[in-house]
C-alpha positions, 0 to 999 in steps of 0.5 A: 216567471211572472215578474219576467213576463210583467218586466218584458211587457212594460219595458216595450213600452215608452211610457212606462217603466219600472221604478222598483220590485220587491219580494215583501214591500210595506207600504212605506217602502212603496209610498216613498215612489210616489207611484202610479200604479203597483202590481202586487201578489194575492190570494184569490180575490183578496188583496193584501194589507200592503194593497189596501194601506196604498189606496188609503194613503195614495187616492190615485194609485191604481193597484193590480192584484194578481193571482198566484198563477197569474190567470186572474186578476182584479184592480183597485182604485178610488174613483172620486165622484162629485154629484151636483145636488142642487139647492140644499135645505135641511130635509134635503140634506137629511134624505142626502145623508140617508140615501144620497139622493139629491136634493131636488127630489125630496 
């Protein structure tokens, strides 16, 4: 019931579709799709192996894990983050391994 609401939602859009479903998937199977995003089962908040092995492989995939029931939901993704530092000296890059502040303030 799920899998059919997920379908007829993204088959209304223009955008988007479907590229494979799966009753167990590892991530190999997954990966060879280059997707975008993954829709996956879980148990409460935790996300399943295959979840996890996506993001480690694929920095740009968003995975949404939804609960059994669907009622919940929880997405996973990295978020690369580049923060300027300003002039690097050696205490500076000290206190920026510690704590990752920037170098200015040391």
């Amino acid at each position: 019931m799920l899998r059919d609401l997920i379908r007829q939602t993204v088959d209304t859009e223009d955008d988007m579709r479907i590229v494979g479903e799966r009753e167990v998937a590892d991530a190999s199977t997954i990966l060879a799709s280059d997707p975008q995003f993954v829709i996956l089962g879980m148990d409460e908040t935790t996300l399943p192996p295959v979840g996890t092995a996506l993001l480690e492989e694929l920095c740009s995939v968003r995975v949404l894990g939804l609960s059994a029931a669907g009622r919940w939901g929880y997405l996973h993704e990295l978020h690369p983050n580049c923060t300027p530092v300003g002039e690097v000296s050696p205490s500076s890059l000290v206190a920026l391994i510690r704590g990752g502040r920037r170098a200015e303030e040391t």
